[in-house]
Each structure stands twice: as structure tokens, then as C-alpha cells.
MARKE-879507 format. One record per residue (C-alpha): x, y, z; residue number from 1. Coordinates in Angstrom, 2 decimals. Example, Ala and Ser with C-alpha at 12.3 -4.5 7.8 and 13.67 -1.06 7.14 Angstrom:
2
      c1      c2      c3   i
   12.30   -4.50    7.80   1
   13.67   -1.06    7.14   2
END
This chain:
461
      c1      c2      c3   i
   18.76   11.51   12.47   1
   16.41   13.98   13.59   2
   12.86   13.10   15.29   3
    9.61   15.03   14.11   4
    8.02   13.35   17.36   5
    8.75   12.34   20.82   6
    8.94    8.44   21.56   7
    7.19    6.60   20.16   8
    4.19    4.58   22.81   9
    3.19    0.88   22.41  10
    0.21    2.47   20.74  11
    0.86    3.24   16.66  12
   -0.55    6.45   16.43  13
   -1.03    7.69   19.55  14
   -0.11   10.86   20.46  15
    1.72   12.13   23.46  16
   -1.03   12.46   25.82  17
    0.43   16.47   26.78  18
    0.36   17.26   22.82  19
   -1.56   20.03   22.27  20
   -4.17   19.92   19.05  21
   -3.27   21.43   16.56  22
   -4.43   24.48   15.14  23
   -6.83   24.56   11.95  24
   -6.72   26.48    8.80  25
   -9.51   28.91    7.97  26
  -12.68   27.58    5.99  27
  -11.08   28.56    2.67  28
   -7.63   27.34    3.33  29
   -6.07   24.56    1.48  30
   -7.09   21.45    3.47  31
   -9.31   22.80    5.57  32
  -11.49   20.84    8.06  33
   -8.13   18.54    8.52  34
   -5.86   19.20   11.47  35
   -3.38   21.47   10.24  36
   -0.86   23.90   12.60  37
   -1.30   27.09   12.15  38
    1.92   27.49   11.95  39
    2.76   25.58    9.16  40
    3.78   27.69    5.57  41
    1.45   27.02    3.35  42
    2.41   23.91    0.99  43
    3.28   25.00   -2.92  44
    0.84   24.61   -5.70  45
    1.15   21.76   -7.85  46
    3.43   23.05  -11.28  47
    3.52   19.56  -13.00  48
    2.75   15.36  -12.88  49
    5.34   14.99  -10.37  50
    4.87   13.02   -7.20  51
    4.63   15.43   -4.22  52
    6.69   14.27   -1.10  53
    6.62   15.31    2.28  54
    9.47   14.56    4.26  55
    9.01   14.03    8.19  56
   12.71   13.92    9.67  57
   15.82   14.93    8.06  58
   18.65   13.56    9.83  59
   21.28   10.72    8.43  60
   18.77    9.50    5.94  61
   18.10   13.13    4.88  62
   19.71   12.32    1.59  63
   17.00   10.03    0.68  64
   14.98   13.08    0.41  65
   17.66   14.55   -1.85  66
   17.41   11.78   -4.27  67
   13.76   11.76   -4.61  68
   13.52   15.53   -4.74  69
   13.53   15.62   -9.18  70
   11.70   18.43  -10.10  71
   10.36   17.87  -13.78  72
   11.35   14.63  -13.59  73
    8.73   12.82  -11.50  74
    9.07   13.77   -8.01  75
    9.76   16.88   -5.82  76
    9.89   17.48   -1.84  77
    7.57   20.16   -1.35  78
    7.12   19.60    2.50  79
   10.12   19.42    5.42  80
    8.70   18.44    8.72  81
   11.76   18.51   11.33  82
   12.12   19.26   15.29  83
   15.62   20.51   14.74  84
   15.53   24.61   13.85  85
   19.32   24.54   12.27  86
   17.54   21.30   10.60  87
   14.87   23.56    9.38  88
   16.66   26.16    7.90  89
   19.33   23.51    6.12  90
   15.82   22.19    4.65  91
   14.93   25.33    3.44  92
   18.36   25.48    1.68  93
   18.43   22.05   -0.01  94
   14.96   22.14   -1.17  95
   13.95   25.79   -2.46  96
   10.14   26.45   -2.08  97
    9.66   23.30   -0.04  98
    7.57   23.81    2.98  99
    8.93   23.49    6.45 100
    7.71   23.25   10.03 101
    8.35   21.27   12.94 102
    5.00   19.66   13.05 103
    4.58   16.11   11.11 104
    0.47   16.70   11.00 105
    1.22   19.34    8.71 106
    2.60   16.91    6.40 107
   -0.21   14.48    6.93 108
   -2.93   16.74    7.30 109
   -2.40   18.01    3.59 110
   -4.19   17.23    0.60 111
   -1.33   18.42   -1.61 112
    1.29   15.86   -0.30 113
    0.97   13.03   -2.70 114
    3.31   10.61   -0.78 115
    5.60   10.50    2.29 116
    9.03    9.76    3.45 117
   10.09    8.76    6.96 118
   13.08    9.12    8.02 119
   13.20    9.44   11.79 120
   15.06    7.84   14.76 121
   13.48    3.65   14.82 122
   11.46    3.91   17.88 123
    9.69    6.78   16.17 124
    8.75    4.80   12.77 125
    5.21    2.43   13.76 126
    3.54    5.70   15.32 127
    4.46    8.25   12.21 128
    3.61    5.19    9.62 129
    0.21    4.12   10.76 130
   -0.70    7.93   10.86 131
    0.39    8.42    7.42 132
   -0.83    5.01    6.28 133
   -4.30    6.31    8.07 134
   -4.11    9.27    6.03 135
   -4.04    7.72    2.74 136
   -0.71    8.44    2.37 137
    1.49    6.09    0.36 138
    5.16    5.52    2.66 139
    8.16    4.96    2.76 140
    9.89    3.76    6.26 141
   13.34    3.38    6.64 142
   14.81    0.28    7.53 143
   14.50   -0.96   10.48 144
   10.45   -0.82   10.36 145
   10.78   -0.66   14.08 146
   12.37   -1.88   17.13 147
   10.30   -4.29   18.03 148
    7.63   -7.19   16.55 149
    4.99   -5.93   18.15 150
    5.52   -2.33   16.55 151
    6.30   -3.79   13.29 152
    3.13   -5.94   12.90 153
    1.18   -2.76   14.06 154
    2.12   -1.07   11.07 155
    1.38   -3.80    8.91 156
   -2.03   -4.01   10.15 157
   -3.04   -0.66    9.27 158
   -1.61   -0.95    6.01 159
   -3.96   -4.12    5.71 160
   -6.87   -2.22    7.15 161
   -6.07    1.22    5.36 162
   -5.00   -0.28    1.72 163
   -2.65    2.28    1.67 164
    0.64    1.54   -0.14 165
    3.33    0.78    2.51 166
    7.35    0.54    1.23 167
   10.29   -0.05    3.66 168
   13.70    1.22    3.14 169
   16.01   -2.26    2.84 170
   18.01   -0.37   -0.28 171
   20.47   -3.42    0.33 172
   18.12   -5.48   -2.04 173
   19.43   -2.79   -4.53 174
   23.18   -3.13   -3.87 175
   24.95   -4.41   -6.62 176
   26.87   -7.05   -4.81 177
   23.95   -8.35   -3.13 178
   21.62   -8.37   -6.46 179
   25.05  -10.36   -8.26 180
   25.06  -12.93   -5.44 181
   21.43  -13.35   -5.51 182
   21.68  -13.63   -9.59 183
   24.02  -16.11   -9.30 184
   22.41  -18.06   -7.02 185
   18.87  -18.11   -8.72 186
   20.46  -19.44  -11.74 187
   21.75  -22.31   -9.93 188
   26.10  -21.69   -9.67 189
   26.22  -23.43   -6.51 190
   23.57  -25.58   -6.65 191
   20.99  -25.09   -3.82 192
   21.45  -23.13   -0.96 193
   22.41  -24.75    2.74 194
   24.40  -22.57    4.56 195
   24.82  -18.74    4.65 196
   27.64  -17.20    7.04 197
   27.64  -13.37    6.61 198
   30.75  -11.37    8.59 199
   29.84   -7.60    9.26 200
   32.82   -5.36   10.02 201
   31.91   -1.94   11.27 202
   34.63    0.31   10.84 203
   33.30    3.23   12.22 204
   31.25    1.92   14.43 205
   32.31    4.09   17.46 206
   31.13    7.05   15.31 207
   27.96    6.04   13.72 208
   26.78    3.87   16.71 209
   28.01    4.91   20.02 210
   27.51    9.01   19.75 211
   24.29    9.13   19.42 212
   21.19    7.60   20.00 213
   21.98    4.57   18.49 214
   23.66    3.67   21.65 215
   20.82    3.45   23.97 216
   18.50    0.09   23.70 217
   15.31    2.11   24.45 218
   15.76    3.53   20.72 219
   17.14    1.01   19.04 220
   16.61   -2.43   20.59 221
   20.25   -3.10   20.21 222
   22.42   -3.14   17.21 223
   21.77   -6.49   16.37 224
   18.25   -5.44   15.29 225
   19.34   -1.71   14.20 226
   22.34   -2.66   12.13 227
   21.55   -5.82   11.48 228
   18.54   -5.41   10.05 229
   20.38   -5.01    6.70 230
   22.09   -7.95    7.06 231
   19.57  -10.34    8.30 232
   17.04   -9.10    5.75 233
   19.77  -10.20    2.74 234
   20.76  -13.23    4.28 235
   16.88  -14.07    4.16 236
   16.80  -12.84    0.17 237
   19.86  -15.34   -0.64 238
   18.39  -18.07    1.12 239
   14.91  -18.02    0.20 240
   13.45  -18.52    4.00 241
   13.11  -16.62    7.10 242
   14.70  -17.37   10.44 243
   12.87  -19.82   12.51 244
   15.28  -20.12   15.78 245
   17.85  -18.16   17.07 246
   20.96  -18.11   19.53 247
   23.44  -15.43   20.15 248
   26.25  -14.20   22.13 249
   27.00  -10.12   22.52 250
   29.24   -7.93   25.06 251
   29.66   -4.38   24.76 252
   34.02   -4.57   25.28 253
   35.15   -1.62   23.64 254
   32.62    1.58   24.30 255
   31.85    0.76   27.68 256
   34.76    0.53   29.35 257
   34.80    2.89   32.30 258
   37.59    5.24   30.94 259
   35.58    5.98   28.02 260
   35.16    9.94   27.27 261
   31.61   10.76   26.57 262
   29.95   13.75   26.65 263
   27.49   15.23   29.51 264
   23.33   14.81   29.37 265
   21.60   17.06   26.77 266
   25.51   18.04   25.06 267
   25.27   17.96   21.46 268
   27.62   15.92   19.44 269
   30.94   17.50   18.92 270
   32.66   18.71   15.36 271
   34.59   16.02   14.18 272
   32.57   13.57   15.15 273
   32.89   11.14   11.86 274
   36.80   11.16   11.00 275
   39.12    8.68    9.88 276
   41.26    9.95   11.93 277
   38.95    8.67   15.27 278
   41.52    5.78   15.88 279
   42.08    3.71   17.30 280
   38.97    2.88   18.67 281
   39.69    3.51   22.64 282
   40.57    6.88   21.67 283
   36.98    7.80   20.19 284
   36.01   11.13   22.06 285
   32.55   12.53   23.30 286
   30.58    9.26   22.82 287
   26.70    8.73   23.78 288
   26.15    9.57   27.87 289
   23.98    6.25   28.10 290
   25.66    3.12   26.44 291
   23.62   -0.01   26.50 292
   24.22   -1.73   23.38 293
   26.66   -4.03   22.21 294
   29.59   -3.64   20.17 295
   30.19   -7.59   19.29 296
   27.27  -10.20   18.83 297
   27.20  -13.38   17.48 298
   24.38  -15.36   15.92 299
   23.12  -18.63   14.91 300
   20.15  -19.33   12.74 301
   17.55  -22.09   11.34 302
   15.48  -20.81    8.97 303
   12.63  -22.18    7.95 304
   13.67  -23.83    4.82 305
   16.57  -25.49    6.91 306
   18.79  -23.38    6.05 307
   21.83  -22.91    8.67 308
   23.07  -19.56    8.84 309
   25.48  -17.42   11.04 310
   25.90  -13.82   11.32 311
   28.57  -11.71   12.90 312
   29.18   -7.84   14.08 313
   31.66   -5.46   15.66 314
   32.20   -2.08   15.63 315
   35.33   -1.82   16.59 316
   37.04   -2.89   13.37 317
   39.88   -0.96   11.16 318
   37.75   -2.05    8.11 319
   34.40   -1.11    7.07 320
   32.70   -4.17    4.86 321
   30.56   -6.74    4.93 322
   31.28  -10.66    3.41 323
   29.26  -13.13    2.66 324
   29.64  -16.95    2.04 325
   26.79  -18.67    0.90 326
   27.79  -22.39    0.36 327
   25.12  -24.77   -1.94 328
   25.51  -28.43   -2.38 329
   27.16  -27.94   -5.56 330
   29.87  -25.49   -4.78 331
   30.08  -21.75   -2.72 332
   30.29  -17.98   -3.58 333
   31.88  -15.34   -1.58 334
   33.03  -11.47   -2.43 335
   35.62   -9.89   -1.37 336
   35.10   -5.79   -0.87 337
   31.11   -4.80   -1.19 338
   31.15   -1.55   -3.29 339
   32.88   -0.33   -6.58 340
   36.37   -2.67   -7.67 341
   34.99   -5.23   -5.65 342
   34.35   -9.03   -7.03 343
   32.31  -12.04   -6.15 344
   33.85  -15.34   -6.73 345
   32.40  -18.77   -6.73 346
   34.24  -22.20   -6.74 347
   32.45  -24.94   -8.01 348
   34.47  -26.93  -10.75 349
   36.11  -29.17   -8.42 350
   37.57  -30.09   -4.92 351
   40.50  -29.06   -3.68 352
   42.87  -27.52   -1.09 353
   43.16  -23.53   -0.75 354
   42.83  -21.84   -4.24 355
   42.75  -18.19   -4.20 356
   42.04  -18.20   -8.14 357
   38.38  -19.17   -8.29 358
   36.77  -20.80  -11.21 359
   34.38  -17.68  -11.84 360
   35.20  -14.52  -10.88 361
   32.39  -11.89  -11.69 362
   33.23   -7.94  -10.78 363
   30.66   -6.21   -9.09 364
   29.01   -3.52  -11.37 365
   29.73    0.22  -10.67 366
   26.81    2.28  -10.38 367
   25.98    6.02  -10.24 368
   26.28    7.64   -6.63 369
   28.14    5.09   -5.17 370
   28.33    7.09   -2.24 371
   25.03    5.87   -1.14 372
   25.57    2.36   -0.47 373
   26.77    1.60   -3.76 374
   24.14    2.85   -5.93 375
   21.55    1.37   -4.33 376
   19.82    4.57   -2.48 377
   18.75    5.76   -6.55 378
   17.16    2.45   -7.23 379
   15.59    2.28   -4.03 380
   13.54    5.43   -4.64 381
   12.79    4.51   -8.45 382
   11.06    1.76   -6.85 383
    8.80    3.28   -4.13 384
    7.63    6.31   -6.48 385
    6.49    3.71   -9.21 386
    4.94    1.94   -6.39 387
    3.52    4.78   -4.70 388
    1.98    5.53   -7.87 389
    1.12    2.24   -9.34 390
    1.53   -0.47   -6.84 391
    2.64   -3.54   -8.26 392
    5.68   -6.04   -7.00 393
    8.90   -5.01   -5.42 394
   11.89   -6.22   -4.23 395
   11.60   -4.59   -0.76 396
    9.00   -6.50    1.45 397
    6.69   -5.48    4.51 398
    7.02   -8.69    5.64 399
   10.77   -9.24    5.14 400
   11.30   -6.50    7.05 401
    9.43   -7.62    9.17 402
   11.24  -10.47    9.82 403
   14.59   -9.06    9.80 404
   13.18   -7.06   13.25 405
   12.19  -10.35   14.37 406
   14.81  -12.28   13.73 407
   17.46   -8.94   15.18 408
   15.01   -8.78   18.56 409
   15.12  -12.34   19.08 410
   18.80  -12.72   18.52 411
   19.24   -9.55   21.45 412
   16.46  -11.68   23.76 413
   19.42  -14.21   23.42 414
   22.33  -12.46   23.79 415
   21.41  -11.13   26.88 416
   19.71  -13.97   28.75 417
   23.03  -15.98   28.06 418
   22.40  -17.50   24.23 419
   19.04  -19.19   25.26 420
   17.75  -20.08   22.05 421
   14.68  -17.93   21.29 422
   11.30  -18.51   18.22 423
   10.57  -16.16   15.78 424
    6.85  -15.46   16.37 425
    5.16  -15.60   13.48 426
    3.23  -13.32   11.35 427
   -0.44  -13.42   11.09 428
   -1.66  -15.88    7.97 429
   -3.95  -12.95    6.96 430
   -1.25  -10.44    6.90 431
    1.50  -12.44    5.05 432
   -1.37  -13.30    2.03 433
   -2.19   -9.75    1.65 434
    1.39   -8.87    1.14 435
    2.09  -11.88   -0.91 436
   -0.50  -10.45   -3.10 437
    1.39   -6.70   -3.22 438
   -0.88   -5.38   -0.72 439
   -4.17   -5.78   -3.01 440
   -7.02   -7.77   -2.71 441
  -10.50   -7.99   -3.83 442
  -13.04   -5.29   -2.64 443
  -15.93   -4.75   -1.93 444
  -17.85   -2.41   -5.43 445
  -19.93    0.28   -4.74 446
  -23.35    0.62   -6.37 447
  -23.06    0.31   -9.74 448
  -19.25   -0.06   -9.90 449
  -17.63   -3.66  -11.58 450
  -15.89   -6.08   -9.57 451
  -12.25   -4.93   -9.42 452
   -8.78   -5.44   -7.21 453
   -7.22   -2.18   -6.06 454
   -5.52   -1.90   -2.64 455
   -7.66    1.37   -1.81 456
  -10.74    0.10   -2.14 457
  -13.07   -0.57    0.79 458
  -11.59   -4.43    2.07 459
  -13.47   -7.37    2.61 460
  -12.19   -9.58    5.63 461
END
């Protein structure tokens, strides 16, 4: 991905303190009396109902954008805010008419941008959010929320002080394999939940993870939060409880080694970069200058139901997958592939030795674009613009999000003090019950006005 900012401060929302401010438009301009560059195209007029998106970074994720950009049919990017200029003109490309710049306050500044997409590099996400959530603008942050608990409970703060509608980007709650698991668990096929072991195999890890900055901590954390964060967040959903106590074990074996070929300070990534070819993994070329992650990592969990739960990664893998077990006390489940042909089969007639045939085999369904993690990327943005425009319940959650970073930073505190065991912190009892509630809560009526519940309404503490 792409940044529309530099790094990202402790402080959400501050500014760099060399930015310059920005320009403003003329009394008569569209938006004026906001901060606005003067640089920045002026934004379409509106040609229909749809929801109005402005876009600020269009790297990896870009094709989030794509799939929310639906002219006539409730949605359209009309605003591209990237640092990249041969990221700028692709935007102009793959959304005709959209307005682009490579200033983010244009975005936010604008009256005419309805709702917006983030979609930078992690360490970038708390300071963009709480501007946008500060600026009345419903958004959507891709997963992680952040790289740290500190971050992430910033941004859920001003959401809870702003009212503004706040979505995060876990489209793994949309997967079909995870939504059949969790189906068959609610409805009680293995009886109630004790154990959850989850196996992530990252085949091209060395491409998606070490080239870039993924690979350096001060971006990411480590992988165990950046990757993870998927992971951790659906273990959570099929167990019903969040991760009380951690312990983990990590190295970085394969990436770091001393022969590695990477490429020199400020070189862009090469062509070729993602190919199945890139094997095996010792021969991956032109990796990151700075690796600090790790490429392995181990974890142990108590959640806070008392659930037991274990989580593996590498990323140096021929396979690319992830499998879950989830064992109840009245049989287990596990599936075998994670996308289209795959299947989820659960045992629970009977005891027995080894078995390949289960007694229930249930295929995973095949959705459109299963490019996109399955089909989940479509159903991910059919959720956040109905809930950018009407609020309401989802199956993304601040909070779990939340607590996936938790739970990911933790697990790297461990890892790299020698698998001390490590607390989740908690999250603030006034946060977690406005989120329980969908982020709305009684206000405070103006003169004359009825008593009513709407999450932009002045708040009462």
C-alpha cells in the first residue's frame, strides 16, 4: 500500500509538526471556510442517491475502492487521495471523473464526500481515522485498526466522542468458510466450544511480507499483529470470548539470514516481485533493506470465557491456507482448503481411531469474486455503506478489532522477551457499552426537539 501521510505520532490526529497548512478555497468555492489545498481538483457534483466515497491511499487494498465504486447503484469514488504520482494517475484511470490529489485534507475537508475509505500502511490508520471521524465522516479502516492498543483505543474514543460511524475492515467475518464454521457452531454440532487451534500457512509470505514495509516492526508491530489480526479476530468470533493471556515463541529463520538479497535504501520494489515462480523461499530476490519481523511465531491463549486456544504462522510455506480446528465437548470441526472446492467437516457421531470420512461433511459455498478472499471483500462493503448510511448492527466490531491488536501486540511483547506470558489490557467499560449498543446512545435534544437515540447527536457522558 501507498501512504497519504507520513508516520503516524502517538498523537491521533496530529500533524507532522513541518506540515505546511493548507491552502483555502475562495469564499464561493465548494467548502469554503474548511481547509482545503489549493491544489486539489475540484470534487464532482452529486448526479444521483449514491454514497460519495473518498478514498485516502490506494495501494494493496486499492481494490476495496474498486468494489465500492457502483455508480447508479449506491456508491461511487469521487475522491483519490494518494502520495504516489504513478498511483495518481492509475486512480485517474480506474475511477473516471474521480478527484485526485496527494493531500488527504482534501478528502476530509469536503462537504461533498459522503463517506471515507482508508486504506493506508497500519501505522498510518489512528491519525487519518480520528481526523475523518472528527470530520463527521463515516469510515472505514482496514484491518489491522492499528499497530498498537494505545492507537487503537484512540480511535475508538473519538468515535465515542464524535458519534461518527466507525467500520473496520475484518472481511474474514464475511468468508464463507469462516461464516459455515461459525453456523455450525451456533447451532450446536459440536456441542460447546473449548478449544480452538488455528494453523496459518503463508505461502507467499516472502513476497507479501518481507519486500516491503511489512517487514519493518516500526510499521507493523510484527506480523503476529499485522497478519494475524485476521486470524485472531476469527478465532475470537468462533469462540465467543476475547483473549485474556498470552505466550508466544517467534524467530525470523528464513528472511534474515545474512545471505539474503535485498535491495538498497529508498530502491523501489522490483518487477516480478509476486510470482509463483519465487521458490524456493531462500531464493526470494530484492527483499525489504530493514527486516525485523518474524517469519514463524507461535501462540498460546486463555480467553476470557476459558477457552484454550493456539495459533500458528510461517511464511515460508509451499502452501497458502489457513485451518482451523475448533473442538466442543460434544465432538470437533475442521476444513480442509479455505476458498472455493473446499469443505468443512465435523465428527461427532462417535469415538474412534483415525477416520478420514467424517460424519458431516458440508462444502464451502462459492461466491462471486472469489479472488478477494473468497467473496468476502463484496459483502464487506455491502455492509459498511448500509452502515454508513443507516447505522445499525454488524458483523465487523470496533472492539473486536480491537482486541485482535491486543491480543497480536501482546503475543509479539512475548515472543521477544522469551514467551513471558503477557495481559490483554482491557478496554474502557464506557467504550465497550457504546459499541455494544452499535455506537448509539441517548442524547442530549435541543430546544424543542423529542427525546431520541442517534449516534450524531450531541452525547451525554
Amino acid at each position: 500500500m501507498t501512504s497519504s501521510q507520513p508516520p503516524g505520532g502517538p498523537a491521533c490526529g496530529a500533524h507532522p509538526a513541518n506540515a505546511p497548512a493548507p491552502a483555502m478555497h475562495p469564499a464561493n468555492a465548494p467548502g469554503a471556510g474548511a481547509p482545503f489545498p489549493a491544489n486539489a481538483p475540484a470534487l464532482p457534483q452529486r448526479p444521483d442517491d449514491d454514497l460519495r466515497i473518498g478514498v485516502i491511499g490506494l495501494g494493496l487494498r486499492g481494490s476495496l475502492a474498486e468494489t465500492a465504486h457502483r455508480p447508479g447503484a449506491g456508491a461511487r469514488v469521487i475522491a483519490v487521495a494518494d502520495l504516489d504520482p504513478a498511483v495518481r494517475a492509475e486512480a485517474a484511470t480506474r475511477f473516471p471523473g474521480a478527484a485526485v490529489t496527494d493531500d488527504y485534507r482534501a478528502i476530509l475537508g469536503s462537504a461533498d464526500i459522503d463517506a471515507v475509505l482508508v486504506l493506508t500502511p497500519d501505522h498510518t490508520h489512528a491519525d487519518l481515522a480520528c481526523e475523518a471521524l472528527r470530520a463527521g465522516k463515516p469510515v472505514l479502516v482496514e484491518k489491522p485498526l492499528d499497530i498498537t492498543v494505545e492507537r487503537c483505543d484512540a480511535i475508538l474514543r473519538t468515535a465515542y466522542e464524535t458519534g461518527t460511524r466507525l467500520y473496520v475492515g475484518h472481511n474474514m467475518r464475511h468468508m464463507p468458510v469462516v461464516r459455515l464454521m461459525r453456523d455450525l457452531i451456533t447451532r450446536g454440532d459440536i456441542g460447546e466450544v473449548k478449544t480452538v487451534w488455528v494453523r496459518h500457512f503463508v505461502g507467499h509470505g516472502g513476497d507479501f511480507y518481507f519486500k516491503d514495509w511489512h517487514a519493518e516492526r516500526r510499521y507493523t508491530t510484527g506480523l503476529l499483529l499485522q497478519k494475524a489480526a485476521h486470524d485472531l479476530d476469527v478465532l475470537h468470533w468462533l469462540a465467543g470470548g476475547y483473549t485474556r493471556q498470552v505466550q508466544a515463541l517467534g524467530d525470523l529463520m528464513v528472511y534474515g539470514a545474512p545471505d539474503a538479497d535485498r535491495r538498497a535504501p529508498g530502491e523501489p520494489k522490483a518487477a516480478g516481485w509476486l510470482d509463483d515462480d519465487n521458490w524456493p523461499p531462500r531464493s526470494q530476490r530484492d527483499l525489504n533493506p530493514v527486516i525485523d519481523v518474524e517469519d514463524v511465531s507461535l501462540v498460546n491463549l486463555r480467553l476470557d470465557n476459558g477457552v484454550l486456544a493456539a495459533y500458528q504462522q510461517c511464511h515460508f510455506t509451499p502452501d497458502y491456507w489457513r485451518n482451523y480446528t475448533v473442538i466442543g465437548d460434544a465432538g470437533r470441526l475442521e476444513n480442509f482448503g479455505d476458498g472455493p472446492g473446499a469443505v468443512v467437516k465435523v465428527w461427532n457421531a462417535r469415538r474412534s481411531g483415525h477416520r478420514p470420512e467424517a460424519d458431516a461433511v458440508h462444502p464451502v459455498p462459492d461466491l462471486q469474486d472469489d479472488a478477494f478472499h473468497g467473496g468476502a471483500d463484496p459483502l464487506l462493503i455491502d455492509e459498511f455503506l448500509r452502515f454508513a448510511r443507516d447505522g445499525g448492527p454488524t458483523d465487523t466490531a470496533p472492539v473486536a478489532a480491537r482486541m485482535a491488536v491486543a491480543a497480536g501486540a501482546q503475543a509479539t511483547a512475548s515472543l521477544r522477551d522469551g514467551g513471558t506470558p503477557r495481559t490483554v489490557p482491557p478496554l474502557d467499560a464506557a467504550l465497550a457499552a457504546y459499541f455494544a449498543a452499535h455506537q448509539s446512545r441517548p442524547y442530549r435534544p435541543g430546544p424543542g426537539q423529542p427525546p431520541s437515540t442517534n449516534s450524531h447527536a450531541v452525547l451525554d457522558d
